[in-house]
C-alpha positions in Angstrom: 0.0 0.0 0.0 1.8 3.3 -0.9 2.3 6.0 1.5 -0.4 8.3 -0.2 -3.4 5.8 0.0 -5.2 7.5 2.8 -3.9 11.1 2.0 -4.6 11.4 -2.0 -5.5 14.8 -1.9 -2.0 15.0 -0.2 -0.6 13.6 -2.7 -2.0 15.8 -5.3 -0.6 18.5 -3.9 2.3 17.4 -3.7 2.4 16.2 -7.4 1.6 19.7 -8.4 4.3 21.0 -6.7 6.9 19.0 -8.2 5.2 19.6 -11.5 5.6 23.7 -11.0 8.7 23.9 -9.4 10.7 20.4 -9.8 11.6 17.6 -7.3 14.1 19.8 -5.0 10.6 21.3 -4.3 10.2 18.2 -1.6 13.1 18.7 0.6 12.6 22.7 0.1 9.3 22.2 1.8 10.2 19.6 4.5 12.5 22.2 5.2 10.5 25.2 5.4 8.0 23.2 7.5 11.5 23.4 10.3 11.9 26.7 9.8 12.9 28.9 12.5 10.9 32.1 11.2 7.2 29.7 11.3 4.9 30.8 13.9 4.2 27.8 15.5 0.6 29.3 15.7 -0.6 28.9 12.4 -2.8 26.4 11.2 -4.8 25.5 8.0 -4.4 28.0 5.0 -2.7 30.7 6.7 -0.1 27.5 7.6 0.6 26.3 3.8 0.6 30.0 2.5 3.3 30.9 5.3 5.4 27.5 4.4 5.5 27.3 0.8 6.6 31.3 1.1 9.2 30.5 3.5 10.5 27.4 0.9 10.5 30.2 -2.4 7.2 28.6 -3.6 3.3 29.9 -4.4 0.8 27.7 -2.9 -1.9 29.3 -4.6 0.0 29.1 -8.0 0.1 24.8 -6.8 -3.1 24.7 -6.1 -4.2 26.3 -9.3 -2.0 23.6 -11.2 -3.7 20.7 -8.8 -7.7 22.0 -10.2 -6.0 21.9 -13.9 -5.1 18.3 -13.7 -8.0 17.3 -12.1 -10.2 18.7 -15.0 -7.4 17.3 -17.3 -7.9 13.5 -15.8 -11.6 14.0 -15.5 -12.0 14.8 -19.0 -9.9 11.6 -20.0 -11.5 9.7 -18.0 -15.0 10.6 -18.4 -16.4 7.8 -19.1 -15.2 5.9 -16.5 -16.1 8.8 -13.6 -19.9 8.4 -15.5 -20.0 4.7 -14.6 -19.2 5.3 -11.2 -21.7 4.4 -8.1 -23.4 8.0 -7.1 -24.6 7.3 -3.5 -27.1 9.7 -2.0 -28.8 10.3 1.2 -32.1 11.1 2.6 -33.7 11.9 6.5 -35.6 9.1 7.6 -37.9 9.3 11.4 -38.6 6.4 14.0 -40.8 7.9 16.8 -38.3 11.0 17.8 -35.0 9.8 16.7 -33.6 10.7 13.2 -31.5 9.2 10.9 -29.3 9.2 7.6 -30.3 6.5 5.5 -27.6 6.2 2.7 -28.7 4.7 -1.2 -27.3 3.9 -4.0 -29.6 3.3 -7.7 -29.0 -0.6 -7.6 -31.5 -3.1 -7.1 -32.2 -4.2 -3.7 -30.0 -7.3 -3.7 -27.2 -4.5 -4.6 -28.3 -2.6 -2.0 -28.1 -5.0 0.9 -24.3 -5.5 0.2 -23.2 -1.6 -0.1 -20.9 -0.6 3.0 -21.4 3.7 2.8 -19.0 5.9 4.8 -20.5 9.0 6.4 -19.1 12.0 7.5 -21.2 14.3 10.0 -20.8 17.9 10.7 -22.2 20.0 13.9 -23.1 23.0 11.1 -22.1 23.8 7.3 -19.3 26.2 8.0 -17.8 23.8 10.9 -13.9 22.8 10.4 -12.8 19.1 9.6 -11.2 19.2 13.3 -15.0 18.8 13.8 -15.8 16.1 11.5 -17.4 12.7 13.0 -17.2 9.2 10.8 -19.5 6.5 10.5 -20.2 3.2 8.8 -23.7 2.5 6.8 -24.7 -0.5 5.6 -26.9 -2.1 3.2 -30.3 0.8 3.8 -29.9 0.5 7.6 -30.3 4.2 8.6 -27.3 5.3 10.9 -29.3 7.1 13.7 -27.9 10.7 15.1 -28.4 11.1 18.7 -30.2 15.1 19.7 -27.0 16.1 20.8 -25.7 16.1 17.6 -28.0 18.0 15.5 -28.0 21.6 15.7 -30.4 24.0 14.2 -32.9 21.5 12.9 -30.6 19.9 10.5 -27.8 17.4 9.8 -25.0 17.9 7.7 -23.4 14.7 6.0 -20.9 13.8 3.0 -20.9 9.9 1.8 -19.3 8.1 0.0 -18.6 4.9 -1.4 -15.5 2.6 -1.6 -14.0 2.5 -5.3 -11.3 -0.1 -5.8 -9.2 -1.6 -2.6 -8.7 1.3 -0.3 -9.9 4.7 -1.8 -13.6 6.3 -0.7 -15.1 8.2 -2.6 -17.3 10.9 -1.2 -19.9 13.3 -2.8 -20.6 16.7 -2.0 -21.4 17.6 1.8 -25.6 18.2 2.4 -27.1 19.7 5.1 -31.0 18.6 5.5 -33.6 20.2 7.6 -34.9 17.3 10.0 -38.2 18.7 9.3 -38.1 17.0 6.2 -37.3 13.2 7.8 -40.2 10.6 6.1 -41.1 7.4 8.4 -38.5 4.8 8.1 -41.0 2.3 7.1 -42.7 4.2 4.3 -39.3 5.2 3.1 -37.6 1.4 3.1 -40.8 0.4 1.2 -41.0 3.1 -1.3 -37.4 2.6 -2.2 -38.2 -0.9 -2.7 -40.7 -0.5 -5.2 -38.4 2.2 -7.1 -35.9 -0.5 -7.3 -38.6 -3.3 -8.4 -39.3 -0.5 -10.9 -35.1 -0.1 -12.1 -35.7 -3.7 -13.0 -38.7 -3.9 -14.8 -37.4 -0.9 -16.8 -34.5 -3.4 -17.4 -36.1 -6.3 -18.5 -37.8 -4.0 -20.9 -35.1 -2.8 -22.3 -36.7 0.6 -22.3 -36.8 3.8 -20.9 -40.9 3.5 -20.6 -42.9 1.1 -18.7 -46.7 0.7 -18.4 -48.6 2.5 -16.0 -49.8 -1.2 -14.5 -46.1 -2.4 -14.7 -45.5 0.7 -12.4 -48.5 0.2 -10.5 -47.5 -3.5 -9.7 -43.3 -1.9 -9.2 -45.1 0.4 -6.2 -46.6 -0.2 -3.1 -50.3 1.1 -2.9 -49.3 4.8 -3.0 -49.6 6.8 0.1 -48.1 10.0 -0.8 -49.2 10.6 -4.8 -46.1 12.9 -5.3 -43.7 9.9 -4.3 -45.7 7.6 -6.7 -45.7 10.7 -9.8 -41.8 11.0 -9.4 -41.1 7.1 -9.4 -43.3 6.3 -12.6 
């Protein structure tokens, strides 16, 4: 396992460095980072910005060069990116707790076997020092406890393993509790969308019959839920 496999925005960094200003740029850093004139103070930004001056280098100007590549490699490999597994996540309600239920658009079998990383966050402007992990699995909410929701709403990233050791994780969401659905309407509704995925793939087509969607779907209780699935 290389040295990068938990860090690879690390190592992106660092690969942009040595792309602007050569591989001396390593040991001109580590040595910066030593440097008798670094306020032992700083932290985050105002840290790199203050080290990379102190080793002759731009941070900003790396950074810049790090967002090139990445649009470089994700238009090479865009079909690849498009094939990728886009989990999402939705507020789900059991008498007065709340939870995160994590999905992914696969049929239920699919489903069951999906392991989802979570990352929590007291507010939307919190710091990663902040940041709280947990494991989801299969469409087993992971339940917050009142403590840890603040201002009606709970802000999560998830993501997905891709490969051996990398996790990918989509944007961060914050999402008003108010808008939680019962856990059991919400495990059966998703049920029926993926009975639905199937017929549709069966088919072969993009269309399926109104009674093929009716018989997808549980007897709907909310019409909206049942107008957006068929």
């Amino acid at each position: 396992m290389s040295q990068w496999d938990h860090n690879p925005l690390g190592a992106a960094v660092i690969s942009a460095m040595v792309r602007l200003y050569g591989p001396e740029s390593i040991s001109r850093l580590v040595r910066a980072f030593a440097h008798g004139k670094l306020p032992a103070d700083l932290n985050g930004l105002a840290l790199m910005d203050t080290t990379f001056q102190l080793a002759g280098m731009d941070f900003a100007a790396v950074v810049a060069e790090l967002f090139k590549q990445a649009s470089e490699d994700a238009r090479l490999h865009a079909s690849a990116l498009a094939a990728l597994p886009r989990p999402r996540v939705r507020l789900v309600r059991r008498a007065d707790s709340v939870g995160v239920q994590a999905l992914c658009d696969t049929d239920g079998a699919e489903q069951e076997r999906r392991t989802f990383f979570l990352r929590f966050k007291p507010q939307r402007d919190s710091g990663h020092e902040r940041y709280e992990h947990e494991v989801g699995f299969g469409d087993r909410p992971v339940w917050r406890r009142k403590s840890r929701i603040q201002h009606g709403e709970i802000c999560v990233q998830v993501g997905l393993k891709v490969g051996r050791a990398r996790v990918l994780y989509e944007p961060w969401t914050c999402l008003p509790t108010s808008d939680a659905v019962p856990f059991a309407d919400a495990a059966q509704t998703e049920r029926g969308r993926a009975r639905l995925r199937r017929a549709r793939s069966v088919t072969g087509s993009a269309s399926v019959s109104h009674h093929a969607c009716a018989r997808a779907l549980p007897p709907p209780g909310d019409a909206t839920e049942h107008a957006l699935a068929c």
